[in-house]
C-alpha atoms as a printed R data frame, in Angstrom:
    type eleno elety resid chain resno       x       y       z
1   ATOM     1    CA   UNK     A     1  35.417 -30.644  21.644
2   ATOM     2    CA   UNK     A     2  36.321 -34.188  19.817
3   ATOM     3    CA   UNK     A     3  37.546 -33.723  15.919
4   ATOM     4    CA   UNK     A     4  35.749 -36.907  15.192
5   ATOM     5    CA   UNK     A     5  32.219 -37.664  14.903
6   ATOM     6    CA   UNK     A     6  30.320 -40.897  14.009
7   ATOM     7    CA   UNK     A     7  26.719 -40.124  12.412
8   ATOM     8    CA   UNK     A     8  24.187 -43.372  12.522
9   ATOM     9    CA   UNK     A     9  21.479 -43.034  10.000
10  ATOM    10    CA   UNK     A    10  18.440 -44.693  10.985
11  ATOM    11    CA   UNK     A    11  17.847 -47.092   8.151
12  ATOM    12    CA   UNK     A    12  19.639 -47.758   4.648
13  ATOM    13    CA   UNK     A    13  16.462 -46.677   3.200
14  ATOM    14    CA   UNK     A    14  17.295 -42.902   4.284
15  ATOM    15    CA   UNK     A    15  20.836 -43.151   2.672
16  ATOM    16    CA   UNK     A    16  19.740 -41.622  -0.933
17  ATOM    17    CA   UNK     A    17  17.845 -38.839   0.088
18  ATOM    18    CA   UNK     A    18  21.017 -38.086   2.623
19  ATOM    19    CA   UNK     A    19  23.382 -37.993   0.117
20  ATOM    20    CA   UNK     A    20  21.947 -37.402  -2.867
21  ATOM    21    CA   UNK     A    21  22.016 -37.958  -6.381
22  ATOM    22    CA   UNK     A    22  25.786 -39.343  -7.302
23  ATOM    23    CA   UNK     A    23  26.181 -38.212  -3.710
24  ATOM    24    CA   UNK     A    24  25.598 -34.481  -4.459
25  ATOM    25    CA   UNK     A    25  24.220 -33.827  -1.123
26  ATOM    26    CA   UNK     A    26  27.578 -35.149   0.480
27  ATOM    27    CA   UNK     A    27  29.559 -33.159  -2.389
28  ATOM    28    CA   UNK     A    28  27.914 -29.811  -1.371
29  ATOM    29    CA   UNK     A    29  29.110 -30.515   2.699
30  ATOM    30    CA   UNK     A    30  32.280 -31.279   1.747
31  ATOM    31    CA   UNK     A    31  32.639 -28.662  -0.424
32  ATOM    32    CA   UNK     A    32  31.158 -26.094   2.215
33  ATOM    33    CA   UNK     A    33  34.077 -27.532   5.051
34  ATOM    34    CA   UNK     A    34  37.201 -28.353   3.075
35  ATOM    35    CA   UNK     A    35  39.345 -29.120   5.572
36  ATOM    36    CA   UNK     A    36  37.010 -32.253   7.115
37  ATOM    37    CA   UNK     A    37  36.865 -35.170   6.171
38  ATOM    38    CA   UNK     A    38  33.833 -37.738   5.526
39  ATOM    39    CA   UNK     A    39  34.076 -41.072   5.152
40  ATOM    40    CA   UNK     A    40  30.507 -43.563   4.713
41  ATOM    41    CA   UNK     A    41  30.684 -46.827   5.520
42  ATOM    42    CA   UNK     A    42  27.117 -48.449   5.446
43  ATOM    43    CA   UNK     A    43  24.810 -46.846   8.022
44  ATOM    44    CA   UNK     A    44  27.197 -44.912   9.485
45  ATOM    45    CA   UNK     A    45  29.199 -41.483   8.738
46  ATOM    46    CA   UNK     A    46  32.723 -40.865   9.884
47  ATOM    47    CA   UNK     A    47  33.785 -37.349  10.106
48  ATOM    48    CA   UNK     A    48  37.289 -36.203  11.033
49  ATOM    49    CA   UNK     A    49  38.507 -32.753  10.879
50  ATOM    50    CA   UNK     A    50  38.112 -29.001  12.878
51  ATOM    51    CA   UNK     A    51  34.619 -28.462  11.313
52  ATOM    52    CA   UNK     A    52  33.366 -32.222  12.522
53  ATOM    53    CA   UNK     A    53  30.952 -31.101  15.360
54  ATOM    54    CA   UNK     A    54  29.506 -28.377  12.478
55  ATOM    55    CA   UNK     A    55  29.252 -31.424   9.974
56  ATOM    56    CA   UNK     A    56  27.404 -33.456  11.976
57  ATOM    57    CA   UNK     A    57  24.895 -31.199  13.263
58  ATOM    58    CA   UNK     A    58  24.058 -30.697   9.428
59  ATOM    59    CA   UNK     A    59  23.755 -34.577   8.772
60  ATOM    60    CA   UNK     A    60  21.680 -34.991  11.959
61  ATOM    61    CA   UNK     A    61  19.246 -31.978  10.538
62  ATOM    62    CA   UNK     A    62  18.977 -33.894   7.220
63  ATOM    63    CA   UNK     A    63  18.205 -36.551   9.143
64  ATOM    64    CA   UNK     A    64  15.534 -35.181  10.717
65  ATOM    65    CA   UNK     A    65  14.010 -33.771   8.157
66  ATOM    66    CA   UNK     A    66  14.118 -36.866   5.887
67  ATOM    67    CA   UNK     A    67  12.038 -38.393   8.538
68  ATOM    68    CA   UNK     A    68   9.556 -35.591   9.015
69  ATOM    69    CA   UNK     A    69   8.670 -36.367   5.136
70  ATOM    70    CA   UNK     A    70  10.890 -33.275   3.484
71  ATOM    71    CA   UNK     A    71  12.884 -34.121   0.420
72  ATOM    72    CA   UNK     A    72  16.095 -32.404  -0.266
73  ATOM    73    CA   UNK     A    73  16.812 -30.802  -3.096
74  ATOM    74    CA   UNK     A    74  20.309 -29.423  -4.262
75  ATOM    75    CA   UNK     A    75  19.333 -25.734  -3.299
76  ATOM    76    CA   UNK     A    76  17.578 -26.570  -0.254
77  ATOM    77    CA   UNK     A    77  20.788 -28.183   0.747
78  ATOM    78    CA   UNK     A    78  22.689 -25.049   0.319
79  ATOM    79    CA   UNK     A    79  20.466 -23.600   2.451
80  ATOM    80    CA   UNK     A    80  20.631 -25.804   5.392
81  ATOM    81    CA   UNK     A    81  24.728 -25.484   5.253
82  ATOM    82    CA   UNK     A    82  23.965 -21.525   5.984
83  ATOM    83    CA   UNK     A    83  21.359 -21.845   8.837
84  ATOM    84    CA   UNK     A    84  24.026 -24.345  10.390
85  ATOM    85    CA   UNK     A    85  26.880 -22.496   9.836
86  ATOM    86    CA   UNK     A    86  25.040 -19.132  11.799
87  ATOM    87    CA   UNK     A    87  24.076 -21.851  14.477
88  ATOM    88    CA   UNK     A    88  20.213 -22.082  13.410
89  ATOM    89    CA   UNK     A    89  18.207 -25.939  13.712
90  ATOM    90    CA   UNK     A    90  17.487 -26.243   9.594
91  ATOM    91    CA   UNK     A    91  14.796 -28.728  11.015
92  ATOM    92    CA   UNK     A    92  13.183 -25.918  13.073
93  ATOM    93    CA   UNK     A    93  12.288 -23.269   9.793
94  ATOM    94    CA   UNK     A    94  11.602 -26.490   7.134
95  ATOM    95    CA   UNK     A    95   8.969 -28.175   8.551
96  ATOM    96    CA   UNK     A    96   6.815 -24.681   9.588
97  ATOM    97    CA   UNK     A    97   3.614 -25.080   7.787
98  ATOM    98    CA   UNK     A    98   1.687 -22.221   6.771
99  ATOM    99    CA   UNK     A    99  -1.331 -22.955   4.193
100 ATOM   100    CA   UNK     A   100  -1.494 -26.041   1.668
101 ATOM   101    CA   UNK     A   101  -1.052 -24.477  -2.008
102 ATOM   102    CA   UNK     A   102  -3.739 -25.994  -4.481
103 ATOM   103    CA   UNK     A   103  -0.721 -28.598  -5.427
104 ATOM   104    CA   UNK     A   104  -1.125 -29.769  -2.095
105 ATOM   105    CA   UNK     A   105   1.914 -29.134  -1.127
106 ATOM   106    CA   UNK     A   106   2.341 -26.745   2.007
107 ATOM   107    CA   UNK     A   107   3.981 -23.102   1.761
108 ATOM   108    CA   UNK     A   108   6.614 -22.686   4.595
109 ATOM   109    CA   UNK     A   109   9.438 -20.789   4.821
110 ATOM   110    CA   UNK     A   110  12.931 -21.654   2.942
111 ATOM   111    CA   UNK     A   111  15.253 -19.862   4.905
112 ATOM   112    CA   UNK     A   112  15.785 -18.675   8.844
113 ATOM   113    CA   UNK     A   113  15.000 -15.056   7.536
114 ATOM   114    CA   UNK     A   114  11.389 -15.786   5.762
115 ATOM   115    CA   UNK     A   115  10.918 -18.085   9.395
116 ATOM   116    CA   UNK     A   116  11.254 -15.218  11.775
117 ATOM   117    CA   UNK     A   117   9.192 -12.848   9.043
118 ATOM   118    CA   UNK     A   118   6.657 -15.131   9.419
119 ATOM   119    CA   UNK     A   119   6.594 -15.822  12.816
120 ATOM   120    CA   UNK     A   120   6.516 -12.025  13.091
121 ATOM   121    CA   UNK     A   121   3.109 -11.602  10.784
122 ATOM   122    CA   UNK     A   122   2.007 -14.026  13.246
123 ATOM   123    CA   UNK     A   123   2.862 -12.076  16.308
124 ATOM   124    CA   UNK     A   124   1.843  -8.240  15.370
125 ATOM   125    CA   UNK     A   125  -0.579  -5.681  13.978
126 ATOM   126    CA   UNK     A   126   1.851  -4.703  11.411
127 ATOM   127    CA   UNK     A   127   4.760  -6.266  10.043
128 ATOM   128    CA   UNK     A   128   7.519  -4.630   7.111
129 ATOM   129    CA   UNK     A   129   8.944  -6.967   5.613
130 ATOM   130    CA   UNK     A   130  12.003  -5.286   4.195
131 ATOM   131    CA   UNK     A   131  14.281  -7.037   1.373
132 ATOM   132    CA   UNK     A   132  15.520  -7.873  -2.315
133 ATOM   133    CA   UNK     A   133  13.993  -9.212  -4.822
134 ATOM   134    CA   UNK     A   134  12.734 -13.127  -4.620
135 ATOM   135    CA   UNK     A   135  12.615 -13.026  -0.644
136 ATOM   136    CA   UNK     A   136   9.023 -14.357  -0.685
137 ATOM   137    CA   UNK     A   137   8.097 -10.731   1.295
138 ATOM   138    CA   UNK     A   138   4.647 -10.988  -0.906
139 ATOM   139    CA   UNK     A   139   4.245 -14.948  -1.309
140 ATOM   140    CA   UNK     A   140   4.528 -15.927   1.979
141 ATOM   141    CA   UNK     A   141   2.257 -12.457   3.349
142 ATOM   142    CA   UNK     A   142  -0.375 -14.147   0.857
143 ATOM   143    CA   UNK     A   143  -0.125 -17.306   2.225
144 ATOM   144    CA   UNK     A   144  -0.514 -15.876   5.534
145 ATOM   145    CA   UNK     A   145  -3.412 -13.978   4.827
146 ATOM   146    CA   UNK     A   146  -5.363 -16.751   3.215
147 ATOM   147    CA   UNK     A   147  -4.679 -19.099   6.455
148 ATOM   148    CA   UNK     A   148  -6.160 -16.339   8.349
149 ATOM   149    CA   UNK     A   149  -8.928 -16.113   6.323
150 ATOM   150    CA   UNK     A   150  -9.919 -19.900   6.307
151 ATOM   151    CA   UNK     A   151  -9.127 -19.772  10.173
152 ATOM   152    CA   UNK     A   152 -11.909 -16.943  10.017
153 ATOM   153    CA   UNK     A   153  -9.693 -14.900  12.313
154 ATOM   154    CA   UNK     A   154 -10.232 -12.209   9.846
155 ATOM   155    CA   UNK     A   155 -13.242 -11.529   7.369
156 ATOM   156    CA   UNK     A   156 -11.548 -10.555   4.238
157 ATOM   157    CA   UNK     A   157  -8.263  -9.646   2.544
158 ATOM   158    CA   UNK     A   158  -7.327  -6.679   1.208
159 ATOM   159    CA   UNK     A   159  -4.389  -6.530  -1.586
160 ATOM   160    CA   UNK     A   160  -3.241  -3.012  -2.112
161 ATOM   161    CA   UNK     A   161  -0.158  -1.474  -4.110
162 ATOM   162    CA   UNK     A   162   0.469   2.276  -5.782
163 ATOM   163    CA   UNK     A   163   0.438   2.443  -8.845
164 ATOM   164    CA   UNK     A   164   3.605   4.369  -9.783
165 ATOM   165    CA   UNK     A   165   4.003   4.282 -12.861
166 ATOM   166    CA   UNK     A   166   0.659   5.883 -13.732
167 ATOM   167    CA   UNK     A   167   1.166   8.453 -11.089
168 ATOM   168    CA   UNK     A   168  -1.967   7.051  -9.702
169 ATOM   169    CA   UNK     A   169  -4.096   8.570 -12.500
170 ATOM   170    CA   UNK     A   170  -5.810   5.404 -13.086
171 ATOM   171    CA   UNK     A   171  -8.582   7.037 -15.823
172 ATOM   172    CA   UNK     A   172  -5.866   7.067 -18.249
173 ATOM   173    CA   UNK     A   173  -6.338   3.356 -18.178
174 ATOM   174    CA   UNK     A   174  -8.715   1.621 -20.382
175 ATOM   175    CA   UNK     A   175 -11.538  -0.826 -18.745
176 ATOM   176    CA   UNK     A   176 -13.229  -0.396 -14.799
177 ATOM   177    CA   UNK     A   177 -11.141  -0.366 -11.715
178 ATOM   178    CA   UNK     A   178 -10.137  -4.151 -11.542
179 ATOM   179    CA   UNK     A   179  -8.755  -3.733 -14.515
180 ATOM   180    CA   UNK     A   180  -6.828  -0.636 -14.395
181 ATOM   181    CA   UNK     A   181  -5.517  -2.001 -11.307
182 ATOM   182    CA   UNK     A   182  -4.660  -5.690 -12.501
183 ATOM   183    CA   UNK     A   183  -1.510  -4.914 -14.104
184 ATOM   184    CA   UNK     A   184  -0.101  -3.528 -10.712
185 ATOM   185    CA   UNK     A   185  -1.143  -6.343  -8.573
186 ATOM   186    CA   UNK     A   186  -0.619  -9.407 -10.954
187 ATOM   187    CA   UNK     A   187   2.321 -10.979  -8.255
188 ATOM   188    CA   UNK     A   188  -0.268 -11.033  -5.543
189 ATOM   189    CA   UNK     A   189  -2.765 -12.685  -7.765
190 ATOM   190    CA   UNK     A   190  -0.337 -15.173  -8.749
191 ATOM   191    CA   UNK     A   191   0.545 -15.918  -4.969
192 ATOM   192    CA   UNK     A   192  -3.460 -16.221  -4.463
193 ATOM   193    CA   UNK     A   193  -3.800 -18.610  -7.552
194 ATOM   194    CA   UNK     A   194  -1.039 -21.119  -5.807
195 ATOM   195    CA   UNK     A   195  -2.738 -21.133  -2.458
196 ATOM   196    CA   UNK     A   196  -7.144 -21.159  -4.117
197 ATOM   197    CA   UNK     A   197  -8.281 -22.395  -7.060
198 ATOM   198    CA   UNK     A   198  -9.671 -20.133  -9.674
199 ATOM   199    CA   UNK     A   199 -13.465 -20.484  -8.793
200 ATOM   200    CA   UNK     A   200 -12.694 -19.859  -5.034
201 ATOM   201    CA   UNK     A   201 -11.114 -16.678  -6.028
202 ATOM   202    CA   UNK     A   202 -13.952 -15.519  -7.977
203 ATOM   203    CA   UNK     A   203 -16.544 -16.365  -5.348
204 ATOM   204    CA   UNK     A   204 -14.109 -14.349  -2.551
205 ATOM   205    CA   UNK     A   205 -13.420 -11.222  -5.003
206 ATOM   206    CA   UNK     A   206 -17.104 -11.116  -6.076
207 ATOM   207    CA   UNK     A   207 -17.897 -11.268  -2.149
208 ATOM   208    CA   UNK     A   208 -15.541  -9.017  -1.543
209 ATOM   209    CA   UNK     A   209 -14.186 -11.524   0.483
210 ATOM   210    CA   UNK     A   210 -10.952 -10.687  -1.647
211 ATOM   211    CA   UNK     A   211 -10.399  -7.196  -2.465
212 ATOM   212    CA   UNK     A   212  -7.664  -5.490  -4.431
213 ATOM   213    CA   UNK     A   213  -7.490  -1.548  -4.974
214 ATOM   214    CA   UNK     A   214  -4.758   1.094  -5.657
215 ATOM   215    CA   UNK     A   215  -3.668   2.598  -2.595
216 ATOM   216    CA   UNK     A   216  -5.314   5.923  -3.725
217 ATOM   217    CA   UNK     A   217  -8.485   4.060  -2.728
218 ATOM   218    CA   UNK     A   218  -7.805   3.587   1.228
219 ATOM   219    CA   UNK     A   219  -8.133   6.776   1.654
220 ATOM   220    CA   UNK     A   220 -10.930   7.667   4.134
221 ATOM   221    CA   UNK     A   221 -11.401   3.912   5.262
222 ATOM   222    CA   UNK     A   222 -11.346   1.982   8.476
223 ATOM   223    CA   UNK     A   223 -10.410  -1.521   7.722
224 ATOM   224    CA   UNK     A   224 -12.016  -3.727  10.805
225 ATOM   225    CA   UNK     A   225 -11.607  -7.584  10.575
226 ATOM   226    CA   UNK     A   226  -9.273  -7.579   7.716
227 ATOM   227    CA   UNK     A   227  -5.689  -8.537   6.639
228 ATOM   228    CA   UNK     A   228  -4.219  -5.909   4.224
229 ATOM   229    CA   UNK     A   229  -0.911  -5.983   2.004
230 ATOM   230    CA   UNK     A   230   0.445  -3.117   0.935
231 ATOM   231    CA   UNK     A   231   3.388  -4.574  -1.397
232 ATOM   232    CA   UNK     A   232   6.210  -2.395  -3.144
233 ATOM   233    CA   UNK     A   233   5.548   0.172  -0.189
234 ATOM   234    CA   UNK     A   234   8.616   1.602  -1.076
235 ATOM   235    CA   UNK     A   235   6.921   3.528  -4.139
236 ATOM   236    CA   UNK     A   236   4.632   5.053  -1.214
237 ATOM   237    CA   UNK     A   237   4.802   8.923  -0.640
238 ATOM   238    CA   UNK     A   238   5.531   9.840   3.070
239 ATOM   239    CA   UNK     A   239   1.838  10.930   3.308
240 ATOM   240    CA   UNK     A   240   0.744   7.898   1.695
241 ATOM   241    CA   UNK     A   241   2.489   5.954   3.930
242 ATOM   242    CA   UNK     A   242   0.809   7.888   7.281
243 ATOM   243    CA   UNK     A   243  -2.622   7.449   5.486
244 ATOM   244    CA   UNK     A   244  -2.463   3.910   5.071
245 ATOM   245    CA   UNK     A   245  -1.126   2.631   8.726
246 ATOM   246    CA   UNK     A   246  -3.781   4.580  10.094
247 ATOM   247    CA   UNK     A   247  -6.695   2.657   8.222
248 ATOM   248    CA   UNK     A   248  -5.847  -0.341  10.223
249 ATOM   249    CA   UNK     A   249  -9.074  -1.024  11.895
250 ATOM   250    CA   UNK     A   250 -10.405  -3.345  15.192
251 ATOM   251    CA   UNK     A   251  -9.267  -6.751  14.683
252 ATOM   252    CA   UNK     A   252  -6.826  -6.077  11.260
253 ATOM   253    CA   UNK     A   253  -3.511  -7.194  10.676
254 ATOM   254    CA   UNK     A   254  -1.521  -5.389   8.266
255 ATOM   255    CA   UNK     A   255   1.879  -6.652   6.202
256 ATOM   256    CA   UNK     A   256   3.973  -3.877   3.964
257 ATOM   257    CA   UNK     A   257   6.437  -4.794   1.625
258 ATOM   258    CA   UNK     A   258   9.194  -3.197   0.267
259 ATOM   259    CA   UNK     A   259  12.777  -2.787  -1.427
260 ATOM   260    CA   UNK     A   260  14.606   0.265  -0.698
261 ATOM   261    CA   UNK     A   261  17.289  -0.249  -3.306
262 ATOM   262    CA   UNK     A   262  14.037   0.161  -6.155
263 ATOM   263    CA   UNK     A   263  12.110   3.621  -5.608
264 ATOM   264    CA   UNK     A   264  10.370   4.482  -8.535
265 ATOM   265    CA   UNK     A   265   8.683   7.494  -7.431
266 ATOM   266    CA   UNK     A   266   9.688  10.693  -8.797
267 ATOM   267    CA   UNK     A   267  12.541  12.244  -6.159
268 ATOM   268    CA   UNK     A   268  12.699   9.273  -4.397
269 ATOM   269    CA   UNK     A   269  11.012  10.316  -1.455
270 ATOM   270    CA   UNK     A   270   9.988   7.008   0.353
271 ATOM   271    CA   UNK     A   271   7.353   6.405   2.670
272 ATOM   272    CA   UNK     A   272   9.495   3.429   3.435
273 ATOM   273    CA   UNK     A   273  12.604   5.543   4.294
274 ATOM   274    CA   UNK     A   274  13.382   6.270   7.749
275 ATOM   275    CA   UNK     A   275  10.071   4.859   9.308
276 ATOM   276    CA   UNK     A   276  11.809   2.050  11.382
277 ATOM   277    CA   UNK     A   277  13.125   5.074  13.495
278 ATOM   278    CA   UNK     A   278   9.565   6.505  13.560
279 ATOM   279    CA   UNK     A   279   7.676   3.206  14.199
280 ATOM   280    CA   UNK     A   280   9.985   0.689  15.538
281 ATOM   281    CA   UNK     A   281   9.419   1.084  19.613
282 ATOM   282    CA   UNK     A   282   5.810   1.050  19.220
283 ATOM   283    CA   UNK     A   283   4.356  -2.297  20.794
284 ATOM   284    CA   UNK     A   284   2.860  -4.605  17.721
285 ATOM   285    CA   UNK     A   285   5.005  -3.550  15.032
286 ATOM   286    CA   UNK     A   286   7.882  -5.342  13.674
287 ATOM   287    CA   UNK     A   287  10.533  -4.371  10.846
288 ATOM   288    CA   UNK     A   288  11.855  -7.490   9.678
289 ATOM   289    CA   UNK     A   289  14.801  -7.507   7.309
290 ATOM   290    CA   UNK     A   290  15.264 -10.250   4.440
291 ATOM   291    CA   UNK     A   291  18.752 -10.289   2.571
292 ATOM   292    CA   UNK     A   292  20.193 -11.960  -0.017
293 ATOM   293    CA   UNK     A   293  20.525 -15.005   1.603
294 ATOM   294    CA   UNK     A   294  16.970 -15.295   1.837
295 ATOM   295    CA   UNK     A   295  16.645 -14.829  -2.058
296 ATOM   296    CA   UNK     A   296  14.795 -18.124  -3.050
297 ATOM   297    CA   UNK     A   297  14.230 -18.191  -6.718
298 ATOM   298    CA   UNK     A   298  17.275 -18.889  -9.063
299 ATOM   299    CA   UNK     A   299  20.881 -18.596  -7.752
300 ATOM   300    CA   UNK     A   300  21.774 -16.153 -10.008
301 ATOM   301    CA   UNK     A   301  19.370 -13.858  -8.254
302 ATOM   302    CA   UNK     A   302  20.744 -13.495  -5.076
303 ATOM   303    CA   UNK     A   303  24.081 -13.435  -7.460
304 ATOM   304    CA   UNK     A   304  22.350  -9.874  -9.070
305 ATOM   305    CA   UNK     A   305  21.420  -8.513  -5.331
306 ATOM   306    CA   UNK     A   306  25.173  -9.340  -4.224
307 ATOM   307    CA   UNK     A   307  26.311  -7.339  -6.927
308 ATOM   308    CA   UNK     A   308  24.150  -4.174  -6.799
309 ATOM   309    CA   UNK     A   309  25.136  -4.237  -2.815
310 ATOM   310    CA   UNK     A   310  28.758  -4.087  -3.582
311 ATOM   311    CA   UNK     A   311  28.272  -0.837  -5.806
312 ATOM   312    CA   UNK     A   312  25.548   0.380  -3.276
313 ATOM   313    CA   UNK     A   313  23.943   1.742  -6.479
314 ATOM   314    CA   UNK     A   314  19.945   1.451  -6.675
315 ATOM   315    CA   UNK     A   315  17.987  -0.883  -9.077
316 ATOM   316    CA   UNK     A   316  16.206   1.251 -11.274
């Protein structure tokens, strides 16, 4: 394989967005292969060195997803340089489209891991999507859910969670059952409030067209026609766990979310714990597993999760 590789870019007017700001793009390659070299000369981009064929594949992604309409941002970037570097098209997660958000812009997936967790909602009955802390497990299962709901493909959504640190004695709590159960479920309303507009989500949760309840409240139902999220499942009981799967009804697609490394139940026996082993041969389920390198809010997050995963040592 040649050390050298020359990298036309298809008009000047693409050369900004390439490199970036005071060429920070170009910085952040260079940076992420030391020992190759780049040199731009107009249009063109010369690149010498044992990484060259690895460089260029990256500039040709940018590329392509400058002209698909994306704009590149510094931690974007980063993230492209990893999909590359473990032999994944950056072009091929980026411009998956999953719902428009009410700022118009689209959700999609940030990273090859939150690509093939979606794909996989897509595909199954039940998908666990299994990971740190800002992996997008419960924003992107939202997003999923509403597309399927304004596809019509299901009838209603269901937002579920137990509520752990009550011990699921919800009376204790002052005002009805929305109430006592809005402090519990506040990150999936958030994801709903990016992807409807306030009045929409009043019309669907007065409908029922949008229902949230403790987990304590699935008991004894058959959910038909319906896409249910059961986020922090990892605070589930073993029995909790059995009784929700088995509520999934004719028609329903269900997506649990959890983080092994924060059980808050007392004992710390998880419903989460073990259940690939149980579940994962069974046709229509799917155990996908996010890591730190799918951690999409602020650096220093997936900084936090690298940390605790050196010491092995639970969040608490």
């Amino acid at each position: 394989m040649p050390d050298s590789f020359v990298v036309l870019v298809p008009g000047n007017h693409l050369m900004t967005g390439l490199l970036g700001q005071g060429d920070q793009f170009l910085r952040s390659a260079e940076r992420a292969f030391p020992d190759t070299t780049v040199l731009v000369r107009g249009n063109e981009i010369n690149i010498d060195g044992p990484d060259s064929a690895t460089m260029a594949r990256l500039f040709r992604e940018w590329i392509v997803l400058l002209e698909s309409g994306e704009i590149l941002d510094l931690a974007g970037v980063e993230r492209t340089i990893d999909m590359v570097r473990s032999d994944i098209n950056p072009s091929d997660v980026l411009t998956s489209r999953i719902v428009k958000s009410t700022s118009g812009r689209f959700v999609k997936p940030k990273t090859a891991g939150q690509k093939r967790y979606s794909d996989a909602i897509l595909a199954n009955t039940i998908t666990f999507g299994i990971g740190p802390a800002g992996t997008g497990k419960s924003y992107l299962a939202v997003a999923q859910a509403v597309q399927a709901l304004q596809d019509k493909s299901v009838n209603r959504i269901i937002l579920t969670r137990p509520a752990v640190e009550a011990g699921e004695r919800l009376g204790f709590l002052p005002g009805d059952l929305m109430a006592k159960v809005d402090p519990y479920l506040r990150p999936l309303y958030d994801a709903l409030y990016d992807m409807l507009d306030a009045e929409t989500v009043q019309r669907y949760m007065e409908r029922a067209t949008i229902e949230v309840a403790p987990l304590a409240f699935m008991r004894g139902r058959t959910l038909n026609s319906s896409f249910i999220i059961l986020d922090e499942a990892q605070n589930t009981t073993p029995e909790q766990m059995k009784m929700f799967l088995t509520r999934i009804g004719f028609g329903s697609k269900a997506v649990v979310t959890g983080d092994v490394t924060q059980v808050d139940i007392p004992g710390g026996r998880s419903g989460l714990y073990g259940l690939e082993s149980i579940l994962g041969e069974i046709e229509g389920v799917e155990f996908v597993h996010l890591t730190r390198r799918d951690v999409v809010r602020h650096k220093i997050v997936s900084d936090i999760v690298a940390a605790y995963e050196r010491i092995s040592q639970p969040v608490k």
